[in-house]
C-alpha positions as a Markdown table, in Angstrom:
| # | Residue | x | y | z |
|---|---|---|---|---|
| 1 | Unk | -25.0 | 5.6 | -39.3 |
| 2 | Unk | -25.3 | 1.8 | -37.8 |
| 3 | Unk | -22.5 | -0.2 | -38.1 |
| 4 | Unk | -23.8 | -3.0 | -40.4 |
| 5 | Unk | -22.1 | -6.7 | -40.4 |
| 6 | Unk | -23.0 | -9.1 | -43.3 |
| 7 | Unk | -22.1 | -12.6 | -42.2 |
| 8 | Unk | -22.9 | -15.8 | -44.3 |
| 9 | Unk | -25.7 | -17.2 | -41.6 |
| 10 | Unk | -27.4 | -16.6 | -38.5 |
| 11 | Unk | -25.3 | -19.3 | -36.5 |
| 12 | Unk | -22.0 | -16.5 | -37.4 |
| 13 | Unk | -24.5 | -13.8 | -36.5 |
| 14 | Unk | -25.2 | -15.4 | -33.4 |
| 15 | Unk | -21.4 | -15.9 | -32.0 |
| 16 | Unk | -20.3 | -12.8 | -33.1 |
| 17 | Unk | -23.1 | -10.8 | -30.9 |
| 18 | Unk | -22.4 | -13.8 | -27.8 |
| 19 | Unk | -19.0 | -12.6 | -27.8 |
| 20 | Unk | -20.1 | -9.1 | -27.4 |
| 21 | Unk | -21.9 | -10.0 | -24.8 |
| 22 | Unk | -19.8 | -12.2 | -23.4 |
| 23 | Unk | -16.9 | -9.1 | -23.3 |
| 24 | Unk | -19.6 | -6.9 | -22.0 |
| 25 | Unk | -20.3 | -9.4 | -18.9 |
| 26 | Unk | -16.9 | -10.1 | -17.9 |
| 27 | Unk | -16.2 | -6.6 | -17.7 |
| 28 | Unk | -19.0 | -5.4 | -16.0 |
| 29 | Unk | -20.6 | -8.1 | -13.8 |
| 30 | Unk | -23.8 | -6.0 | -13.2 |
| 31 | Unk | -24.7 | -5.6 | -16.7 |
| 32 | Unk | -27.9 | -5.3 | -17.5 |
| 33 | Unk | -29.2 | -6.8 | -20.9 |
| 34 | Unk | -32.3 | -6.2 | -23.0 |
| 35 | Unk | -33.4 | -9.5 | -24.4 |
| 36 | Unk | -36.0 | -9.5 | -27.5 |
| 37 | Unk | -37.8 | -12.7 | -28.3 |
| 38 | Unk | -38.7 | -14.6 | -31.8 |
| 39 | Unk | -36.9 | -17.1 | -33.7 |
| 40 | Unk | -34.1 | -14.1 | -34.9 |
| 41 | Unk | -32.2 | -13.9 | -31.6 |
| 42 | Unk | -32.3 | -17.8 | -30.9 |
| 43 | Unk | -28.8 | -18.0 | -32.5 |
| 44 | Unk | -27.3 | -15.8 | -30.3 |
| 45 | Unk | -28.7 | -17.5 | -26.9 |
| 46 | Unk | -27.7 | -20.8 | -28.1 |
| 47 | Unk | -23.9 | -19.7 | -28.6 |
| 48 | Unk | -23.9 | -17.4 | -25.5 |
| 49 | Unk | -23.8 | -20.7 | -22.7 |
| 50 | Unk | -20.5 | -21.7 | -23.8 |
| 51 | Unk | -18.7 | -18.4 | -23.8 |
| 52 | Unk | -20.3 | -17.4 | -20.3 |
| 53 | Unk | -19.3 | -21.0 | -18.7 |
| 54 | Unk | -17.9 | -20.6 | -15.4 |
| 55 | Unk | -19.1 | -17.1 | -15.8 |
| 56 | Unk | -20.7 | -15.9 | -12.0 |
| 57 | Unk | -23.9 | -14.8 | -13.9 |
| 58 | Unk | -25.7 | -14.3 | -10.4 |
| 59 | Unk | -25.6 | -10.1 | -10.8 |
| 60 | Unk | -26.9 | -9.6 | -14.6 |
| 61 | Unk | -29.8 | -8.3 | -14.8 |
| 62 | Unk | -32.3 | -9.0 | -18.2 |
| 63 | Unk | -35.3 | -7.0 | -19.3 |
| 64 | Unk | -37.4 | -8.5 | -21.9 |
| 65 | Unk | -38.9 | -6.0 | -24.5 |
| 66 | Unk | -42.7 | -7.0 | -24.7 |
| 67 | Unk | -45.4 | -9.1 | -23.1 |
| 68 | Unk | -48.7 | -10.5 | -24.8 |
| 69 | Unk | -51.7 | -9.1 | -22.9 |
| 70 | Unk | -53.6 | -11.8 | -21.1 |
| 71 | Unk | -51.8 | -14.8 | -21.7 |
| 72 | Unk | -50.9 | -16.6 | -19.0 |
| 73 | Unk | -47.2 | -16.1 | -18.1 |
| 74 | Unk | -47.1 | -20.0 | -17.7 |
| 75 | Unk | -48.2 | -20.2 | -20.9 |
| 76 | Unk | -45.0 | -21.9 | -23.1 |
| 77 | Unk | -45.3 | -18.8 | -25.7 |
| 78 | Unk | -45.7 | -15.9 | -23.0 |
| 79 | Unk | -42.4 | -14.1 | -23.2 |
| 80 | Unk | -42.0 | -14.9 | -19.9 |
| 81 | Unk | -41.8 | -18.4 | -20.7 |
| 82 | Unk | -39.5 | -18.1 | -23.7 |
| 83 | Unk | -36.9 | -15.9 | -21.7 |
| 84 | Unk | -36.9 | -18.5 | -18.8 |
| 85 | Unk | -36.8 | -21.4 | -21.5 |
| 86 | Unk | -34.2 | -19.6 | -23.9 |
| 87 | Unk | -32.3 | -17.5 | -21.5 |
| 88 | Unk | -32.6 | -17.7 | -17.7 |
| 89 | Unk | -32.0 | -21.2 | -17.2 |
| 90 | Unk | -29.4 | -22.0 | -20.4 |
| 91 | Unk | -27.1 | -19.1 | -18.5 |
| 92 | Unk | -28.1 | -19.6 | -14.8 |
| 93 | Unk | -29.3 | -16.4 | -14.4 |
| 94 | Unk | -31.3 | -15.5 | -11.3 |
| 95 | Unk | -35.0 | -15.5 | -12.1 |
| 96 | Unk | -35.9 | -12.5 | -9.8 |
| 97 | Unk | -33.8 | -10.4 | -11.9 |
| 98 | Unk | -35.0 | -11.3 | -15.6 |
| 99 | Unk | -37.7 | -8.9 | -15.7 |
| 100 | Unk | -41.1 | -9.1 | -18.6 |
| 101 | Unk | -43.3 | -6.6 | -18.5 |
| 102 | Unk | -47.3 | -7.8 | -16.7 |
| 103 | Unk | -49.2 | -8.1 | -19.3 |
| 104 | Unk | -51.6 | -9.4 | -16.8 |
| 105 | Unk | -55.5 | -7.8 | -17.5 |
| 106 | Unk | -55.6 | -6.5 | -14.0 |
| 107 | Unk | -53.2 | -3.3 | -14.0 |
| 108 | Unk | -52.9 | -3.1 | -17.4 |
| 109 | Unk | -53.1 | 0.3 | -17.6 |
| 110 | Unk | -50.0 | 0.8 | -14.7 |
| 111 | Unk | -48.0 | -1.6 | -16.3 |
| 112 | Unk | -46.1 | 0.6 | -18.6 |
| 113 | Unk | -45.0 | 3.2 | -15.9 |
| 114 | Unk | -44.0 | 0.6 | -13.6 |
| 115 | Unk | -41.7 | -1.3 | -15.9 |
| 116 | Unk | -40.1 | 2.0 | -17.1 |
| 117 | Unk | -39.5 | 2.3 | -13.0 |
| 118 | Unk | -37.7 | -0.5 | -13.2 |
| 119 | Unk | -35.6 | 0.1 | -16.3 |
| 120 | Unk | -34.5 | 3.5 | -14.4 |
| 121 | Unk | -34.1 | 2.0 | -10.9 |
| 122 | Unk | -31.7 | -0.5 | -13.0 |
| 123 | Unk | -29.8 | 2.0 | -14.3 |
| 124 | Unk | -30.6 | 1.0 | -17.9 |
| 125 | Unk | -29.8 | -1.4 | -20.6 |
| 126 | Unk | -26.3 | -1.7 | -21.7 |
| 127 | Unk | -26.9 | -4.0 | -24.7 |
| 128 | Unk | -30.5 | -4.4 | -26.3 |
| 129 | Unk | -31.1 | -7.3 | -28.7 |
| 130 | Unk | -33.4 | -6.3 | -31.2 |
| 131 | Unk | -35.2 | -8.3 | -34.3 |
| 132 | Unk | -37.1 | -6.1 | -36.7 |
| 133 | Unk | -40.5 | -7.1 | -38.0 |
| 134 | Unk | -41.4 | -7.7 | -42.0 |
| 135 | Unk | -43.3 | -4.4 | -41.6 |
| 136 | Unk | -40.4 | -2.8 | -39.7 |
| 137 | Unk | -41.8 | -3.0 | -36.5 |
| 138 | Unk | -38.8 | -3.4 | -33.4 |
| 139 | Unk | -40.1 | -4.8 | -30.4 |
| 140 | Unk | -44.0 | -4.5 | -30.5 |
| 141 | Unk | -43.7 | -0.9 | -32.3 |
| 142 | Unk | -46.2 | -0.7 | -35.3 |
| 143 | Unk | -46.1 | 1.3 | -37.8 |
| 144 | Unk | -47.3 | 4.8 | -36.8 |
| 145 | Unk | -45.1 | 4.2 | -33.2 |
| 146 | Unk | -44.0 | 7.6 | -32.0 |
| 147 | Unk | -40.1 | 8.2 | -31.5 |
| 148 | Unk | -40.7 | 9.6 | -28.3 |
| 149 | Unk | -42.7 | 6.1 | -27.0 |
| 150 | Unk | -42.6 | 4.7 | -23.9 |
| 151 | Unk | -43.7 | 1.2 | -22.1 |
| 152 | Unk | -47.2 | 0.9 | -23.1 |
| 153 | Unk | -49.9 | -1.4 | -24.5 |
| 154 | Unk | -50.2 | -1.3 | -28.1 |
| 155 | Unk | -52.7 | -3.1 | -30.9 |
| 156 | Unk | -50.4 | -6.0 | -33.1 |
| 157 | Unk | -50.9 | -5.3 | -36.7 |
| 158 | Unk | -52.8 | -8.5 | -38.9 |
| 159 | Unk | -49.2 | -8.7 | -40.2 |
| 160 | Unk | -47.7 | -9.2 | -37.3 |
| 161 | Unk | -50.4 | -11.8 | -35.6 |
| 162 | Unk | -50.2 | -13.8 | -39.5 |
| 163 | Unk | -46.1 | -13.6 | -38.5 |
| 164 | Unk | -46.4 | -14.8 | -35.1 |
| 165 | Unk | -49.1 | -17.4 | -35.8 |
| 166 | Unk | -46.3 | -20.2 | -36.6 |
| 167 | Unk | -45.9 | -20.2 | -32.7 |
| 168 | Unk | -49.6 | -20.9 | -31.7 |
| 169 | Unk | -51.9 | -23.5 | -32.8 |
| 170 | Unk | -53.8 | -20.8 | -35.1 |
| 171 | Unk | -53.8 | -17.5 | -35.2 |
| 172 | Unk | -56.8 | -17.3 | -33.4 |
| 173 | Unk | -54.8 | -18.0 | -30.5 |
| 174 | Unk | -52.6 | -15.3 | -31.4 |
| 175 | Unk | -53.1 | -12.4 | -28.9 |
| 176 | Unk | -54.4 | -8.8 | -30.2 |
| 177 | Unk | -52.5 | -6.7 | -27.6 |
| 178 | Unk | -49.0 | -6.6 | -26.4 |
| 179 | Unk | -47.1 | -4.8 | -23.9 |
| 180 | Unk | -43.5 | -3.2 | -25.7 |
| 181 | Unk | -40.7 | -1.0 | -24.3 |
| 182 | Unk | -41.4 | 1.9 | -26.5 |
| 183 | Unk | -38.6 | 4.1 | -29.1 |
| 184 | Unk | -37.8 | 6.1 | -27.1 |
| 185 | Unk | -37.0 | 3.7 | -24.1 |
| 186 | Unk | -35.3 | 1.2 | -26.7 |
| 187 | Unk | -33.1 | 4.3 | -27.9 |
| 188 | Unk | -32.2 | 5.1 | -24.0 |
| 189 | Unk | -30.2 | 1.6 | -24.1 |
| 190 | Unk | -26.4 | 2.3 | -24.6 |
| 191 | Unk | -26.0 | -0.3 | -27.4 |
| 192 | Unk | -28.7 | -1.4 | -29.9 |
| 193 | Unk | -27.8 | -5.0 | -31.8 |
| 194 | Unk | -30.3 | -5.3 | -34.6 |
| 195 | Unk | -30.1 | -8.7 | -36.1 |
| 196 | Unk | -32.2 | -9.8 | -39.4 |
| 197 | Unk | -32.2 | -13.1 | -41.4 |
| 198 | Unk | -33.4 | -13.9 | -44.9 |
| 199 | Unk | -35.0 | -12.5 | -48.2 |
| 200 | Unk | -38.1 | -12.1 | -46.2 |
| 201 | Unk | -36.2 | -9.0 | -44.2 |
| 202 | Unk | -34.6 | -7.5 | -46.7 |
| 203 | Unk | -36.7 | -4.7 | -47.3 |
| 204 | Unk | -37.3 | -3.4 | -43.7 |
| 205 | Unk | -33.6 | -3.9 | -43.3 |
| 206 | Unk | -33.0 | -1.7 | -46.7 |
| 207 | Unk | -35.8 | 0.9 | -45.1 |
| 208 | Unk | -34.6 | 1.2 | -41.5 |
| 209 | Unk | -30.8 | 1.4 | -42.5 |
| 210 | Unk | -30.7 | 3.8 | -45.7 |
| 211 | Unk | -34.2 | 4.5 | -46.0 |
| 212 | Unk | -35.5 | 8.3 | -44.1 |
| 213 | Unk | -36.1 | 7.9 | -40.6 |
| 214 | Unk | -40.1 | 8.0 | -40.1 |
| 215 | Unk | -42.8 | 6.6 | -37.7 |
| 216 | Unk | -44.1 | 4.2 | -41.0 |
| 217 | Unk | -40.6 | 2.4 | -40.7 |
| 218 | Unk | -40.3 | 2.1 | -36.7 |
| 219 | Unk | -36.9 | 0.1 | -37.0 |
| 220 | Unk | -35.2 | 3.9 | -38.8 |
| 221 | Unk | -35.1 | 4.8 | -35.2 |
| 222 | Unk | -32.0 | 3.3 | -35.0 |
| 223 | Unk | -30.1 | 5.6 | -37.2 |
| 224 | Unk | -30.9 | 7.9 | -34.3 |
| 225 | Unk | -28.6 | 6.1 | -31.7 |
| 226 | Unk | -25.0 | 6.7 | -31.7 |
| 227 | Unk | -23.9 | 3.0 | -31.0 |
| 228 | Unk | -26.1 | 1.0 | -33.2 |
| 229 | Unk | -24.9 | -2.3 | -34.7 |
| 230 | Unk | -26.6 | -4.3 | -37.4 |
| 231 | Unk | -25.6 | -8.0 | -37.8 |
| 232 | Unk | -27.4 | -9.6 | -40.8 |
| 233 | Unk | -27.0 | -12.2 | -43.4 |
| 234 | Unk | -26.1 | -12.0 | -46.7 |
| 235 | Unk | -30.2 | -12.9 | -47.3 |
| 236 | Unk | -31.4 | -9.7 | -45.7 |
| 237 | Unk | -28.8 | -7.6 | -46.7 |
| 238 | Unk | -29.7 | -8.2 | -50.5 |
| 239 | Unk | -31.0 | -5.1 | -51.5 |
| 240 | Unk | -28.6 | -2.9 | -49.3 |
| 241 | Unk | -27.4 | -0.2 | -51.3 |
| 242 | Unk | -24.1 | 0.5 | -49.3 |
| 243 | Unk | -23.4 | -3.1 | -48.8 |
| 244 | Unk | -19.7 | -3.4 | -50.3 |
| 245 | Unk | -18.9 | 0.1 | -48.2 |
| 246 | Unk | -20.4 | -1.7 | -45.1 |
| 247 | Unk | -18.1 | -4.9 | -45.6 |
| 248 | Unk | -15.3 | -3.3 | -46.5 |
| 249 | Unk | -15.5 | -1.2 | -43.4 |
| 250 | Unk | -15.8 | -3.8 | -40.8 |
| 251 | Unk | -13.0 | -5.9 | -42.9 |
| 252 | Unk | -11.1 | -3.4 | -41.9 |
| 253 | Unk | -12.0 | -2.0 | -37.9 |
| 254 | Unk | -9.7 | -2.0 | -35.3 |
| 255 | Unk | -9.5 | -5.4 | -33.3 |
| 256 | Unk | -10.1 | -3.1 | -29.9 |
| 257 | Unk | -13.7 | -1.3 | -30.9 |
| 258 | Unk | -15.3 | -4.5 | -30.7 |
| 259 | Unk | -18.9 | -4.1 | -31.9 |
C-alpha cells in the first residue's frame, strides 16, 4: 500500500515533498528527478528554491513526463516551456540536462524509444512527481493505458483537453496528441510522489488508492510500486475510506524513513 499524507493545503503538500527532495539532492548530487507538469506540482517547485540555496545543482538531472505533439517547444504552454519557466531556471539547473520528450511532428514515431534511451542511459528516476487526472489518468495515461506502457504517443481524452483548456486561449488550441512516459516506465522510478488537491480529486484519489488496480483507473498502478507516497489535502482525501488509519500512521513514523 502507498503511504498517504493528508495535510491541510497544497502549500504544506508542497514543502513537505521539497524537503524530500531537497534530502534526496544533498545526498546524492546526481539525482535524477522526474518532473510532471499542471497547476498540482506548482507548490512543490515554488518551495524547493529556498531549500536547495547554495545547493551545486549543476549534476541533477530532470526528465519531464509528457510533451504535446506539435506545439512549438517555444510555445509558453509546451512542457518544455513550463519546466524551464517552473523548474530549470528557479533551481539553476543546467538546461542540457532537463530532458522533455520531442513531440516534434518529424520523428514522432522514434520519439518514444529514444527518450526511454535516455531514461536508461540516466540510470533512472529516483523521485517522480506525479499529479493524477479527474479521470485518473497519471501523466498522459488514459483510461485503457496498459501497465506494461512505455514512452509513446497517445490520444488526450475530451476530459482531459476540457481540463487543460484553462491554459490555452480555448480549447481549440488545446492539442489532441501527447507524448507520456508510459506505466510501466513511471513504475521503473524508485520513488513515486503522487500529489492531489480538492473535492474535484477526490474520487480518482479514492479509486487509485483503495479502489482495484485496473487499466480504467491508470493512477491504481501505483499500489503496484513498493515506495509510493501520496501527499493530498484534506479536500481530495474526503471520501478515503482508510483516512484516520492513514493519519494516524504517519502521526506516528519514525523521524529517519523520511517519505
Amino acid at each position: 500500500m502507498a503511504e498517504v499524507v493528508i495535510v491541510p493545503d497544497a502549500a504544506t503538500a508542497g514543502a513537505i515533498v521539497a524537503d524530500e527532495i531537497a534530502r534526496l539532492v544533498h545526498a546524492n548530487p546526481d539525482a535524477v528527478l522526474g518532473l510532471a507538469t499542471g497547476s498540482t506540482p506548482v507548490p512543490v517547485y515554488e518551495a524547493l528554491p529556498a531549500r536547495l540555496a547554495g545547493v551545486d545543482m549543476s549534476r541533477v538531472r530532470g526528465f519531464a513526463l509528457d510533451e504535446y505533439v506539435g506545439l512549438d517547444p517555444s510555445h509558453p504552454e509546451s512542457y518544455r516551456s513550463v519546466i524551464t519557466r517552473e523548474v530549470v531556471e528557479p533551481l539553476g539547473l543546467d538546461p542540457a540536462r532537463v530532458h522533455v520528450p520531442d513531440g516534434s511532428l518529424e520523428g514522432i514515431e522514434h520519439a518514444g524509444d529514444s527518450y526511454e534511451r535516455a531514461l536508461a542511459e540516466a540510470g533512472g528516476v529516483d523521485l517522480q512527481i506525479l499529479g493524477i487526472g479527474t479521470d485518473g489518468h497519471i501523466g498522459f495515461n488514459e483510461p485503457g493505458s496498459s501497465f506494461a506502457s512505455l514512452t509513446r504517443v497517445k490520444t488526450l481524452t475530451t476530459q482531459t483537453r476540457e481540463d487543460n483548456a484553462r491554459f490555452f486561449d480555448s480549447i481549440d488550441d488545446v492539442p489532441r496528441h501527447c507524448i507520456t512516459q508510459g506505466l510501466g516506465t513511471i513504475l521503473r522510478a524508485r520513488h513515486l510522489v503522487l500529489l492531489a488537491f480538492g473535492e474535484g480529486k477526490a474520487a480518482a484519489v479514492a479509486g487509485a488508492l483503495e479502489g482495484p488496480v485496473t487499466a480504467s483507473l491508470p493512477g491504481s498502478a501505483i499500489q503496484l510500486h513498493p515506495h509510493a507516497t501520496v501527499v493530498v489535502d484534506e479536500a481530495a482525501a474526503s471520501t478515503l475510506r482508510f483516512a484516520e488509519y492513514y493519519r494516524y500512521t504517519f502521526a506516528n513514523k519514525p523521524a529517519w524513513q523520511g517519505l
